[in-house]
LOBAZA-457621 format. One record per residue (C-alpha): residue in three letters; residue number from 1; y, z, x negated. Coordinates in pm, 1 decimal, decimal comma. Layout:
<recs>
rec aa->Ala i->NUM north->Y up->Z east->X
...
</recs>
This chain:
<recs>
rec aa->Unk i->1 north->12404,7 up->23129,2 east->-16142,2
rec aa->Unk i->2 north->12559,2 up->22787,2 east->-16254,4
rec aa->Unk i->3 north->12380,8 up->22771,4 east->-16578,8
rec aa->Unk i->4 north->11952,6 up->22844,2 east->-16624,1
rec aa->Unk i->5 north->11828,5 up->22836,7 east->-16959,4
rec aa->Unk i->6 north->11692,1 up->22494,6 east->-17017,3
rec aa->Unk i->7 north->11509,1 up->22277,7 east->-17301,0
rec aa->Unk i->8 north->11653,4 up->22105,9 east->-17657,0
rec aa->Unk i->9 north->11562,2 up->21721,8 east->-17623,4
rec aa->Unk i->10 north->11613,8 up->21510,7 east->-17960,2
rec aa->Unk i->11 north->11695,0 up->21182,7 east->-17956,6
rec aa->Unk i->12 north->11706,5 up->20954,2 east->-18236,1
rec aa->Unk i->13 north->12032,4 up->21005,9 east->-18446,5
rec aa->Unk i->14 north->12219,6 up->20692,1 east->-18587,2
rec aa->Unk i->15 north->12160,0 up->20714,2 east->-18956,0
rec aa->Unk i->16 north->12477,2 up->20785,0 east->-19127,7
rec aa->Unk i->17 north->12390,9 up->20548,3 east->-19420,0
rec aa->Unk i->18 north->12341,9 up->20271,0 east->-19187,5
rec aa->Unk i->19 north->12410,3 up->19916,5 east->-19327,5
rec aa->Unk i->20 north->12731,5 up->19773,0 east->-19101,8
rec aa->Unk i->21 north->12782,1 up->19366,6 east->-19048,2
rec aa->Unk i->22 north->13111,0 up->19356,0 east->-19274,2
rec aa->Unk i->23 north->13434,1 up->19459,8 east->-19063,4
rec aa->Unk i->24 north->13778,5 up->19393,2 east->-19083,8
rec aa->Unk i->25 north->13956,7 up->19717,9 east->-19024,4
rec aa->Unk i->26 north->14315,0 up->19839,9 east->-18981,4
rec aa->Unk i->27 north->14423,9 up->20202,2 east->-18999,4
rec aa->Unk i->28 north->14701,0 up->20359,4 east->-18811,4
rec aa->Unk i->29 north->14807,0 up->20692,8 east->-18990,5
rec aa->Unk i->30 north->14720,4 up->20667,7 east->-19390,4
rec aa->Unk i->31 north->14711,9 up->21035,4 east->-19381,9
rec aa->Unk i->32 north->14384,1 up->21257,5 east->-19560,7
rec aa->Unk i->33 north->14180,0 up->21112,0 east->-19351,2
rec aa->Unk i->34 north->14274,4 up->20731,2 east->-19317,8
rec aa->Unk i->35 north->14277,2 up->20713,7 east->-19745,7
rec aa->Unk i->36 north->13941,2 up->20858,7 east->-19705,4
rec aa->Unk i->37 north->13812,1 up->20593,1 east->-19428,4
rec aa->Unk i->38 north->14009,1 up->20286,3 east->-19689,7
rec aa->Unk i->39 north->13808,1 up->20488,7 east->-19982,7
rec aa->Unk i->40 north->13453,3 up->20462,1 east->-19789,8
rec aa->Unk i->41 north->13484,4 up->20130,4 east->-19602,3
rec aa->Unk i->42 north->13569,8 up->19929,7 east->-19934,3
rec aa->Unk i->43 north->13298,8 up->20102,5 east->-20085,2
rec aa->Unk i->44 north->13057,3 up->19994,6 east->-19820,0
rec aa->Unk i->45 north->13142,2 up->19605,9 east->-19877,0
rec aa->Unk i->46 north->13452,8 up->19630,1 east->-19548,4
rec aa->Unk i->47 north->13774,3 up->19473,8 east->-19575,4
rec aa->Unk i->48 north->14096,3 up->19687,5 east->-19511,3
rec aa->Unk i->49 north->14319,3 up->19424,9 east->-19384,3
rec aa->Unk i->50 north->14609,3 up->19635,2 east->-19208,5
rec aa->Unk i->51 north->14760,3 up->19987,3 east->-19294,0
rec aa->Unk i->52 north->15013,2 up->20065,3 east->-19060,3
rec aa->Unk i->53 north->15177,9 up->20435,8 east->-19130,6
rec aa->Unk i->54 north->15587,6 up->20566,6 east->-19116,9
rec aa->Unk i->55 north->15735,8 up->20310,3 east->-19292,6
rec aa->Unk i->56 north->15594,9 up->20004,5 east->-19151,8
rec aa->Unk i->57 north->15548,6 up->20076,7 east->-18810,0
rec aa->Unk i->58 north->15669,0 up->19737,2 east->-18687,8
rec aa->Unk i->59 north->15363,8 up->19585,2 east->-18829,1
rec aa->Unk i->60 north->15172,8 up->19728,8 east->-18551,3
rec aa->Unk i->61 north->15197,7 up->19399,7 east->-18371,4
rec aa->Unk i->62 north->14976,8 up->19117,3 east->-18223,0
rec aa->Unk i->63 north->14985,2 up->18885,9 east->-18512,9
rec aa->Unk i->64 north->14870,6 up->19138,4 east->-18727,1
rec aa->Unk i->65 north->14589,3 up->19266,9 east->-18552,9
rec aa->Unk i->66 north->14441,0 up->18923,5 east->-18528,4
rec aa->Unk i->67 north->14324,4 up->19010,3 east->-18861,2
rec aa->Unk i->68 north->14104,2 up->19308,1 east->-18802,0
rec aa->Unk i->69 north->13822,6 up->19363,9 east->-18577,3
rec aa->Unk i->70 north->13845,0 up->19731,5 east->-18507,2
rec aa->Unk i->71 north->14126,9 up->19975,0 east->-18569,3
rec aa->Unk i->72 north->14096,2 up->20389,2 east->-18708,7
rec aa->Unk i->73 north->14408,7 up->20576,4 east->-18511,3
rec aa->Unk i->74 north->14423,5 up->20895,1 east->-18692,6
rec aa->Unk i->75 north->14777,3 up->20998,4 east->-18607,9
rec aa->Unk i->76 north->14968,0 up->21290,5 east->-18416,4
rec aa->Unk i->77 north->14954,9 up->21345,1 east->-18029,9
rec aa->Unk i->78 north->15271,6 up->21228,7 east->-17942,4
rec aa->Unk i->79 north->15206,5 up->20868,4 east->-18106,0
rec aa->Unk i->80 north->14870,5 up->20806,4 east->-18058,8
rec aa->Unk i->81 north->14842,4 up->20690,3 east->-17679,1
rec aa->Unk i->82 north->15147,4 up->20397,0 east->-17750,6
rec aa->Unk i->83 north->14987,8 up->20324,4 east->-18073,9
rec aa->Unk i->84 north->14616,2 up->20283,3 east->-17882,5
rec aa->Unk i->85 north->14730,7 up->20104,7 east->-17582,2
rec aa->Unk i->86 north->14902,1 up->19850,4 east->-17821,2
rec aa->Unk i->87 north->14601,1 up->19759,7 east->-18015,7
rec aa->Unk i->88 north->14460,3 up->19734,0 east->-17619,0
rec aa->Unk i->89 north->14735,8 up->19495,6 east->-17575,1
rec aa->Unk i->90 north->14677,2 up->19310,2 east->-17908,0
rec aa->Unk i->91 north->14297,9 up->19212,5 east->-17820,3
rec aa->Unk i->92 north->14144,1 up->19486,4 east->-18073,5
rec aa->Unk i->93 north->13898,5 up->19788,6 east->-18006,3
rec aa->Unk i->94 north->14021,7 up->20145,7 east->-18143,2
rec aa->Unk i->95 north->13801,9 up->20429,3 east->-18296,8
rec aa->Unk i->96 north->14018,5 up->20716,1 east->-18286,2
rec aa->Unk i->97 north->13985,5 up->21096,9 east->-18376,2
rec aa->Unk i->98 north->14329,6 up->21222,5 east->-18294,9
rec aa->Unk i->99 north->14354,9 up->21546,5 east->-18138,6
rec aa->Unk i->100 north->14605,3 up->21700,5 east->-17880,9
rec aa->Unk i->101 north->14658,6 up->21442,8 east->-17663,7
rec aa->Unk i->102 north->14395,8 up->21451,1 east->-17369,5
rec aa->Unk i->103 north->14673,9 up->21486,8 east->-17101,6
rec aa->Unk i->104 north->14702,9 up->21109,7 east->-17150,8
rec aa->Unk i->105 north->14374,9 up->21024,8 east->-17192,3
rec aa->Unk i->106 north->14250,0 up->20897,3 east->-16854,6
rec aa->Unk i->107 north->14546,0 up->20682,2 east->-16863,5
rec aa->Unk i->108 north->14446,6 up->20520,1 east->-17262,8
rec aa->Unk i->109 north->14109,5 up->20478,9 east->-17070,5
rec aa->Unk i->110 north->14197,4 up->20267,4 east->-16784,1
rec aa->Unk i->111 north->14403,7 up->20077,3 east->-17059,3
rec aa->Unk i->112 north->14101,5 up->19984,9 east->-17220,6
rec aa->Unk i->113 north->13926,6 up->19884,2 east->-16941,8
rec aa->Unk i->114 north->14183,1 up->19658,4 east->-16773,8
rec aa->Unk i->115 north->14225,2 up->19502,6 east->-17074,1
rec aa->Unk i->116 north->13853,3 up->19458,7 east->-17153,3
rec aa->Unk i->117 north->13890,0 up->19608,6 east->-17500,9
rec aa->Unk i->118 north->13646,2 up->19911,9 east->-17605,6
rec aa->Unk i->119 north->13759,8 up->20270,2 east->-17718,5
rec aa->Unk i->120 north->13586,3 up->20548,9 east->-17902,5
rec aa->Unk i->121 north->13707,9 up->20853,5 east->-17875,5
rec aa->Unk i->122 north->13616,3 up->21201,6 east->-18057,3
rec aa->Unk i->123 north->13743,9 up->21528,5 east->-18135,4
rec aa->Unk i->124 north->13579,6 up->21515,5 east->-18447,2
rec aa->Unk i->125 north->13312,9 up->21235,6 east->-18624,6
rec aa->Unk i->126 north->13146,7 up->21520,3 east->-18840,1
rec aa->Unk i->127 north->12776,6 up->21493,6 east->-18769,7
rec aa->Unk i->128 north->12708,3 up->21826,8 east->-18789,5
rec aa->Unk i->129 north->13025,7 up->21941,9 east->-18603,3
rec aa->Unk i->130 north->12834,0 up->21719,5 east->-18305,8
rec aa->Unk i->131 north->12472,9 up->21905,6 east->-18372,9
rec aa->Unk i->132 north->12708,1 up->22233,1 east->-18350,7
rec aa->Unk i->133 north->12830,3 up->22061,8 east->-17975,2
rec aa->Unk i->134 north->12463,6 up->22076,1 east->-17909,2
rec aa->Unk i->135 north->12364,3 up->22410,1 east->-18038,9
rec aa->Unk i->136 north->12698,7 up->22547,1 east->-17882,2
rec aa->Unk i->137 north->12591,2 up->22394,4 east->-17493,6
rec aa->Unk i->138 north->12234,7 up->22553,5 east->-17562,9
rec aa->Unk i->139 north->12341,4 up->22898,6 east->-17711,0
rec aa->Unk i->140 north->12620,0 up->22953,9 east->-17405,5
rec aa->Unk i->141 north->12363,0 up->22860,1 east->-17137,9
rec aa->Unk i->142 north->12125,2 up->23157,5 east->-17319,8
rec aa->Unk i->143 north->12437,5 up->23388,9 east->-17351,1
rec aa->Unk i->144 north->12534,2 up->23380,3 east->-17004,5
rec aa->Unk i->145 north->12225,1 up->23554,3 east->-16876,6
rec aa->Unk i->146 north->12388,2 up->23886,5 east->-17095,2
rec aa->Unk i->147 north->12719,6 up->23914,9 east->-16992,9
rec aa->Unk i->148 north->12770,1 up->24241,9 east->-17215,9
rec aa->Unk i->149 north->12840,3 up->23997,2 east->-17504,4
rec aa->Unk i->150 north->13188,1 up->23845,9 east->-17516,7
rec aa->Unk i->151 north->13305,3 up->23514,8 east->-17662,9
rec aa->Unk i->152 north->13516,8 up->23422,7 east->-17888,7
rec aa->Unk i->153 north->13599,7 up->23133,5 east->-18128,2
rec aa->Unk i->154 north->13784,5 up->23082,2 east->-18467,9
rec aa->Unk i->155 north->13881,1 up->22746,8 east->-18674,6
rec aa->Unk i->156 north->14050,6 up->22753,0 east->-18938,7
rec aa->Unk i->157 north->14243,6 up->22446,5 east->-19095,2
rec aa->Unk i->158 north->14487,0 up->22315,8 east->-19402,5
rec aa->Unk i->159 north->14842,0 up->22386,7 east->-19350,0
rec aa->Unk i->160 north->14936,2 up->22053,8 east->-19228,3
rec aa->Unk i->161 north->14765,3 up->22058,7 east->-18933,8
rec aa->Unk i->162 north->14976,9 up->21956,5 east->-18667,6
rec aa->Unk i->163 north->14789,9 up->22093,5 east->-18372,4
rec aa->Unk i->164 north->14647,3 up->22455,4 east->-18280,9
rec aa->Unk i->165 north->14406,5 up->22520,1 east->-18135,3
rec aa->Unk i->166 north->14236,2 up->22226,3 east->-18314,6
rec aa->Unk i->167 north->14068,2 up->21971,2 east->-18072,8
rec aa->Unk i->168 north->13682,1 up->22037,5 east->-18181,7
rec aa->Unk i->169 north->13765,9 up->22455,8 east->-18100,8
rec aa->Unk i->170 north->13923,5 up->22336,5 east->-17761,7
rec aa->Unk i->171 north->13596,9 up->22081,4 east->-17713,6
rec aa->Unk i->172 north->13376,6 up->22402,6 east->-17779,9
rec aa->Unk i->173 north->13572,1 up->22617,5 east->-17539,8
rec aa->Unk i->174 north->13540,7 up->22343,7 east->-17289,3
rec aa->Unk i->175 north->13177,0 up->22297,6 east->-17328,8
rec aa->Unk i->176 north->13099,0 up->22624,3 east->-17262,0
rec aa->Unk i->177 north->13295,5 up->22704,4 east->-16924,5
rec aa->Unk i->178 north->13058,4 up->22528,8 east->-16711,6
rec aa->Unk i->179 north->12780,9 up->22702,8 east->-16878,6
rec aa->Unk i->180 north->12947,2 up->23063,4 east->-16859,5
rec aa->Unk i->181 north->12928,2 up->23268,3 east->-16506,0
rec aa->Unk i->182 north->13221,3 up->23471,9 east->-16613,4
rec aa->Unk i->183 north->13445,9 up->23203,1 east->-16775,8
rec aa->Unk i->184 north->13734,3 up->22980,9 east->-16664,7
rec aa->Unk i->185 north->13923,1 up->22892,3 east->-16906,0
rec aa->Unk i->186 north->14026,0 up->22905,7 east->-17266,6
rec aa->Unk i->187 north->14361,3 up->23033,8 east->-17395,6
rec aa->Unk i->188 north->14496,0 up->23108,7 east->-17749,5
rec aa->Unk i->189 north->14368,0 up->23466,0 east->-17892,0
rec aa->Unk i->190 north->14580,3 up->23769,3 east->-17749,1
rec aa->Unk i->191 north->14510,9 up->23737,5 east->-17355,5
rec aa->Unk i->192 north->14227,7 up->24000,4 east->-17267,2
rec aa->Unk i->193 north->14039,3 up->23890,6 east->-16985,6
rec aa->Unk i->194 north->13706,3 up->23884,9 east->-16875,2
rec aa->Unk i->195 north->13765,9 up->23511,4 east->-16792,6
rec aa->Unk i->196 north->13912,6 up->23392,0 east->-17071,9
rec aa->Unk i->197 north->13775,6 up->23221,8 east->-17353,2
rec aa->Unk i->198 north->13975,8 up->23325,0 east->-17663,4
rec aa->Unk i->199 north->14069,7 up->23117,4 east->-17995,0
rec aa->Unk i->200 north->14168,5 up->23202,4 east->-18312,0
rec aa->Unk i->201 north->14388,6 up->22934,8 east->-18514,1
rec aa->Unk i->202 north->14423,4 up->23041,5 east->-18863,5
rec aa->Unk i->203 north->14617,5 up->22806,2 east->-19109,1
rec aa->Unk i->204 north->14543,6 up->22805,1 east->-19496,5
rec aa->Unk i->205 north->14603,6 up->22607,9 east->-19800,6
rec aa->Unk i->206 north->14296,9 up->22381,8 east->-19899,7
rec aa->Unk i->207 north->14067,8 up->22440,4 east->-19610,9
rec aa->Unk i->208 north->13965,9 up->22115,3 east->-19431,6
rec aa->Unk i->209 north->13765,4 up->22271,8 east->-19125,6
rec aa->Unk i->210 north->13575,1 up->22555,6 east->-19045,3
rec aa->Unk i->211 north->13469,0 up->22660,6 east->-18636,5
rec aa->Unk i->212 north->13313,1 up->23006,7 east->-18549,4
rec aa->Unk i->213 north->13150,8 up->23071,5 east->-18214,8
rec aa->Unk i->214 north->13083,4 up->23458,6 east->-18176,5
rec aa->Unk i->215 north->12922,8 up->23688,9 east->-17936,9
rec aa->Unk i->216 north->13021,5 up->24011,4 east->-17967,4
rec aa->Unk i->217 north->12856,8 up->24321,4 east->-17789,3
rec aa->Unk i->218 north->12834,5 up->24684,5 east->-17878,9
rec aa->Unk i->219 north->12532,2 up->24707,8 east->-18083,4
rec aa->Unk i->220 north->12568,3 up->24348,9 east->-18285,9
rec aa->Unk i->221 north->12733,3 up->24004,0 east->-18346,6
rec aa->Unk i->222 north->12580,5 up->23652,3 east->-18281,2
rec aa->Unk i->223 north->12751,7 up->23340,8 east->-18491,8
rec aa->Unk i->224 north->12712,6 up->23015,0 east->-18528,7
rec aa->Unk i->225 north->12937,3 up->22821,0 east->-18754,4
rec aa->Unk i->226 north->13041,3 up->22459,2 east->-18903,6
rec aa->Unk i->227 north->13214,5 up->22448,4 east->-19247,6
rec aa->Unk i->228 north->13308,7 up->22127,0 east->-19347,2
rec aa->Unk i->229 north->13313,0 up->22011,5 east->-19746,2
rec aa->Unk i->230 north->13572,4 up->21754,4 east->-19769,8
rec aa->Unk i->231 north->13656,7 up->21497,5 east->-19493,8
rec aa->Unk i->232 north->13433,8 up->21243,1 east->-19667,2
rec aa->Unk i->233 north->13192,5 up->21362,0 east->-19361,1
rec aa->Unk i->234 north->13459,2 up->21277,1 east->-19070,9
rec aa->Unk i->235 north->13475,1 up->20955,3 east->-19267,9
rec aa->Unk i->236 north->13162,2 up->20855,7 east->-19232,8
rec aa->Unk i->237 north->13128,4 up->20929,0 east->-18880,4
rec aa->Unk i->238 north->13399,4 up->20738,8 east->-18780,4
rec aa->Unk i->239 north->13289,7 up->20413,4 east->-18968,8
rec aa->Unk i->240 north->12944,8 up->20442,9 east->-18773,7
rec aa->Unk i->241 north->13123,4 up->20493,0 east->-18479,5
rec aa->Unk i->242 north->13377,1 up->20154,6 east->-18558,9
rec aa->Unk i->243 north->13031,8 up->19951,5 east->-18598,2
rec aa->Unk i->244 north->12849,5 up->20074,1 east->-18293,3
rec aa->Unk i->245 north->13234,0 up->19933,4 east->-18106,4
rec aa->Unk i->246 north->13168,7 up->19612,7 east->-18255,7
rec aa->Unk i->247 north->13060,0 up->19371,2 east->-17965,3
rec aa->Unk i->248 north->13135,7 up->19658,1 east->-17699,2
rec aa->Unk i->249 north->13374,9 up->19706,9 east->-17434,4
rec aa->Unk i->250 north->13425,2 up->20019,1 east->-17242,9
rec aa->Unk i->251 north->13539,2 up->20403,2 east->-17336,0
rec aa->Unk i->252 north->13211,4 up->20526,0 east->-17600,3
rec aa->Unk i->253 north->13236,0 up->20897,4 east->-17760,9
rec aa->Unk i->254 north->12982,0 up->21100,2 east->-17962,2
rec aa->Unk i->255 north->12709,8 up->21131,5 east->-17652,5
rec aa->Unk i->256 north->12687,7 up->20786,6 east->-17731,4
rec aa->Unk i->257 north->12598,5 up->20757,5 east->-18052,6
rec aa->Unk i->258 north->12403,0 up->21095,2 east->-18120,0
rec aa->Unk i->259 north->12276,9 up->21146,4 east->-17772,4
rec aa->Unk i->260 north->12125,0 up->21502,8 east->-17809,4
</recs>
């Protein structure tokens, strides 16, 4: 077996209500979720200093981002790795939580560390998406000593969504391999095989995250499952995450701040 059945630890969790040092932040992508980081971080005595989105993407430049300390990247795959490396390049650390993009990640990474800068990176800043990381690693290590249950894993997201499976289902998926005897890989719902991990992507109006894990046998169903409110909560995560950057250099994710 790869996987035994092994022990919850808790660790102290960084309080989401935490009171930052002032920052000066930019935002790269003034989509739903970069209004709602502009929304909090005023609110929590921050200055907004540089809002890059479509129609001002030349303002992504050095001079400019000598007027921030830390930049949100909330963006689409294809942009994000130019738009990270050049905040790299400009002397600023990046928090971002786009999704779809990990085939370049590695290379954002060394980025960051050649130039000295520091990068946070998550699939998603909810804190109890990252409890549901934990419970998902502990439930899949249980799971794979009854291999008459089979997997499988839904999110469902608003319309505009740009990428499917989302990156928190994929992180999920990816989590559990290891942890699975059986499993080997994940693949979008419709391929029946023992090794596969299946996901569901649903799309709907007004629905700004839910993610399903399931085990399915004969006689029942086990489910565990994150719905998420508004995105106020990936908001909040990600402006904790900004002010643990502050000071740092080096590639930080979730592990690092909630280390359960």
């Amino acid at each position: 077996m790869r996987s035994e059945l092994y022990f919850v630890h808790f660790f102290p969790i960084v309080s989401t209500h935490i009171n930052l040092t002032p920052m000066r932040i930019g935002i790269i992508g003034f989509g739903k979720i970069g209004q709602e980081i502009k929304k909090l971080a005023i609110e929590r005595g921050h200055q907004v200093n540089l809002i890059i989105d479509l129609e001002n993407q030349n303002d992504l430049n050095p001079r400019n981002l000598k007027k921030v300390d830390v930049v949100f990247e909330f963006t689409t795959p294809a942009a994000a790795p130019d738009n990270i490396i050049s905040c790299f390049d400009g002397g600023v650390g990046v928090v971002s939580g786009t999704t779809g993009w990990m085939d370049h990640f590695d290379e954002v990474a060394d980025h960051c560390r050649q130039t000295k800068q520091a990068f946070f990176y998550a699939s998603n800043y909810s804190v109890g998406v990252n409890i549901l990381f934990s419970i998902n690693r502990y439930l899949a290590a249980i799971m794979n000593r009854f291999p008459e249950y089979h997997v499988f894993i839904e999110e469902v997201h608003h319309l505009q969504k740009l990428d499917a499976p989302s990156g928190t289902a994929i992180t999920l998926a990816n989590e559990m391999i290891p942890l699975l005897d059986q499993k080997d890989r994940w693949e979008p719902a419709g391929e029946n095989s023992d090794q596969v991990i299946p996901i569901q992507s649903v799309r709907k109006n007004q629905v700004t995250g839910i993610h399903t894990v399931s085990y399915h046998s004969e006689f029942d169903t086990l489910e565990i499952r994150h719905s998420a409110k508004s995105r106020r909560g990936f908001a909040v995560g990600a402006l904790v995450a900004a002010g643990f950057l502050i000071g740092k250099k080096g590639v930080f994710g979730m592990q690092d701040l909630m280390p359960f």
